[in-house]
C-alpha positions in Angstrom: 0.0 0.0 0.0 1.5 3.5 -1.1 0.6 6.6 1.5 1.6 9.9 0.7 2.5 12.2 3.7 2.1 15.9 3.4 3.7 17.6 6.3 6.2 20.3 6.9 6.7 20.2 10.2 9.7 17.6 10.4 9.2 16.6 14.5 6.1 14.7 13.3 6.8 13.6 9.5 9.6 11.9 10.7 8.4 9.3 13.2 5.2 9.1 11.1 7.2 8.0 8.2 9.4 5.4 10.3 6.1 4.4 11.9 4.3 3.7 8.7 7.1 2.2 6.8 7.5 -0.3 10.2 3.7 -1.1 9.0 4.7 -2.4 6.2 3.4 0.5 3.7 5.5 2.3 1.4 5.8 6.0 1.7 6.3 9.7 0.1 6.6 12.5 2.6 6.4 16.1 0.3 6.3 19.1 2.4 4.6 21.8 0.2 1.7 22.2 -2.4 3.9 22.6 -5.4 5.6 19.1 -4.2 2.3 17.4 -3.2 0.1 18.2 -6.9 3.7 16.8 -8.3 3.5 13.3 -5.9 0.1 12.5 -7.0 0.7 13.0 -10.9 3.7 10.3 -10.2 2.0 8.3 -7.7 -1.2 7.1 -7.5 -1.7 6.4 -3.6 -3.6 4.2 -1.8 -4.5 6.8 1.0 -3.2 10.6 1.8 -2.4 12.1 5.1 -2.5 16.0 4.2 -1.6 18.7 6.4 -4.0 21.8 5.8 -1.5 24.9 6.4 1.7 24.3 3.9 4.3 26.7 3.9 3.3 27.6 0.1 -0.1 28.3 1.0 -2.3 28.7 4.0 -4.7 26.0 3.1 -2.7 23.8 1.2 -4.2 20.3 2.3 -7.7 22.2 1.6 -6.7 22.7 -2.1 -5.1 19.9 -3.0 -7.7 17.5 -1.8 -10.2 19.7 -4.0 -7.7 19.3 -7.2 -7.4 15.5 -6.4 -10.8 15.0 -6.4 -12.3 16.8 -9.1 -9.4 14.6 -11.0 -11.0 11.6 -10.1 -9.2 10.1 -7.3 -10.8 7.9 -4.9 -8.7 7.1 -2.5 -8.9 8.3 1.5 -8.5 11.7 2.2 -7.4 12.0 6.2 -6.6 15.8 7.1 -3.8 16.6 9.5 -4.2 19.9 11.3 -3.3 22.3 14.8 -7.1 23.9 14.1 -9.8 22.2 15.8 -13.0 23.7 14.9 -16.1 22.9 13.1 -15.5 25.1 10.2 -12.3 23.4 9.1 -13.3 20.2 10.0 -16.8 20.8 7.5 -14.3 22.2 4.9 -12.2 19.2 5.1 -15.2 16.7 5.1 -17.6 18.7 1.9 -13.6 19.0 0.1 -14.0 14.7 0.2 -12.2 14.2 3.0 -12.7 10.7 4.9 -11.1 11.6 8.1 -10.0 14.8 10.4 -7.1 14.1 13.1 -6.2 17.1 15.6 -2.5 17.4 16.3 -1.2 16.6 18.7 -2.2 13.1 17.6 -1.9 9.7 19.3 0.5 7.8 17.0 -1.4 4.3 17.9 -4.6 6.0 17.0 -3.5 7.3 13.6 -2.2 3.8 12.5 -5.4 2.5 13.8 -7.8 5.2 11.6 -4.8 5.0 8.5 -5.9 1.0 8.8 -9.5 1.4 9.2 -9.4 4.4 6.0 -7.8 1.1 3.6 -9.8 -1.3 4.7 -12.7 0.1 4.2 -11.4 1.4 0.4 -11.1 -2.1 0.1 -13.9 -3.3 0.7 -15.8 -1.2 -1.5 -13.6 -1.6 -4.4 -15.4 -3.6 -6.8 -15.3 -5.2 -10.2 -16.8 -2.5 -12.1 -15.9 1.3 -13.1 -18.2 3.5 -14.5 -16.5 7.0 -15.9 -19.0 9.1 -17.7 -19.7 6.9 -20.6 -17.1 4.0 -20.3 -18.1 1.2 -18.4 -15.1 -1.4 -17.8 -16.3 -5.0 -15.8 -12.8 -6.0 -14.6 -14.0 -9.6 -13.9 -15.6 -10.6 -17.2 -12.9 -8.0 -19.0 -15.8 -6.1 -20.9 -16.2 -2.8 -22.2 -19.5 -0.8 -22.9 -19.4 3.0 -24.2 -22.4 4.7 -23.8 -24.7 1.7 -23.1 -23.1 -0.3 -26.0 -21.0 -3.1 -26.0 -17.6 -2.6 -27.8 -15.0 -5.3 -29.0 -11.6 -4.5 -28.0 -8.0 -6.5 -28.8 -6.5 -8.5 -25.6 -4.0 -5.6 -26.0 -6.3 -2.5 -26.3 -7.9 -3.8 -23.3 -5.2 -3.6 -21.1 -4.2 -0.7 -21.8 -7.5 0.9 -21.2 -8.3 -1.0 -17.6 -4.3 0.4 -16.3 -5.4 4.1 -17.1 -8.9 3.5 -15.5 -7.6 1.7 -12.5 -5.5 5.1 -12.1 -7.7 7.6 -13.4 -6.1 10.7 -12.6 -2.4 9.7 -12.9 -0.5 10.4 -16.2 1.5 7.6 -17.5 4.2 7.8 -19.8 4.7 6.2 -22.9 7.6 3.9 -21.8 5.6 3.1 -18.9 2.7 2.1 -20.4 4.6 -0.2 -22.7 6.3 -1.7 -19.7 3.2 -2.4 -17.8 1.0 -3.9 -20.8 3.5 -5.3 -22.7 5.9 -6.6 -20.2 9.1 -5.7 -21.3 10.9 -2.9 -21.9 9.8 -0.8 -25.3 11.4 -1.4 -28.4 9.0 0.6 -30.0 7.3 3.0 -27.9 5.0 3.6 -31.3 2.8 0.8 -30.0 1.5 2.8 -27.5 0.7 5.7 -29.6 -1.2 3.0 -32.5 -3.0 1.4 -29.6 -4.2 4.6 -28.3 -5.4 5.7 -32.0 -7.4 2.3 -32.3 -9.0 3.0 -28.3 -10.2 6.3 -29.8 -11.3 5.1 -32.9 -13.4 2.7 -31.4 -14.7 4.6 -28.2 -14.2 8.3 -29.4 -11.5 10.8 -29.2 -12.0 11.8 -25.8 -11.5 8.5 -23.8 -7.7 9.1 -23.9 -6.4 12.3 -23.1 -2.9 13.1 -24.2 -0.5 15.1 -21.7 3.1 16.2 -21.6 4.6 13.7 -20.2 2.2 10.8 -21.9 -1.5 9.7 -21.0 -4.5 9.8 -18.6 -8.3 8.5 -19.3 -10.0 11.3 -20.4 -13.8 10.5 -18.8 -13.9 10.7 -15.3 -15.5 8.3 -12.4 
């Protein structure tokens, strides 16, 4: 499981980190906004911990958990802040936050409500996404667009469920062939034909094209 730490203040990232990582769960600690909105276009995670006040912004945590969400991503939200009042803690919560910890924090009790955030994400997972239009059932490895079923290649496929599993991370080229392929590119133009054929058959938008390679373009 991947957790992404947002914290400046280094007397708690530090034994959080060493405390998580003694869980078992791998971990990025970013300090600032700027850093943060650059660890989730890398990293997907499996649950943030986001201080509110950053030293780039006042209400960093706040902002960045609206950005993530409005990109799609689905994963717990558990604020981190010194301010303990209803206001903050209702921003957090109508931002999509899942949780609200008041620091000082226990350490035990953090670990116990970063545990209880994943499990519960994992029990709700389920075999079927729905973005806008596109409808992917992972078990039966089907595709609908827009009510209709659509006949993809074992290879189009693929390629298709990695960026929906991730919606709002961008994936390079060289990455994508990695992951679908298996092995490192030879041709990185494979990726670029298979995303032509994924928009021929499911329209132009269901791929978006970035910078630095590809997202899905409909959103959950």
């Amino acid at each position: 499981m991947r957790i992404l730490l947002v914290e400046d203040e280094a007397a708690i990232a530090l034994p959080l980190v060493r405390a998580l990582q003694a869980q078992g769960y791998e971990v990025l600690h970013t300090t600032t906004l700027a850093a943060s909105r650059a660890a989730f276009a890398d990293m997907e995670p499996d649950l943030a911990l986001l201080d509110v006040r950053l030293p780039d912004h006042a209400l960093g945590g706040f902002i960045l958990a609206r950005e993530v969400r409005a990109a799609g991503y689905l994963g717990p939200l558990l604020f981190l802040t010194a301010h303990d009042t209803s206001e903050d803690r209702v921003t957090g919560l109508d931002l999509g936050g899942d949780d609200y910890l008041v620091k000082p924090f226990d350490l035990p009790e953090l670990l116990a409500r970063v545990r209880a955030l994943l499990r519960r994400a994992s029990d709700t997972k389920t075999n079927e996404l729905i973005c806008g239009p596109l409808r992917l059932d992972f078990s039966q490895r089907t595709v609908q667009w827009a009510g209709k079923a659509v006949s993809l290649s074992l290879r189009e496929y693929d390629l298709l469920e990695r960026l929906a599993r991730s919606p709002s991370r961008v994936f390079s080229v060289q990455e994508l062939f990695t992951l679908v392929w298996g092995e490192q590119a030879s041709d990185p133009g494979t990726v670029k034909v298979c995303v032509h054929h994924l928009r021929a058959k499911l329209g132009p938008q269901v791929v978006q094209t970035e910078p630095r390679g590809y997202r899905l373009g409909v959103t959950p």
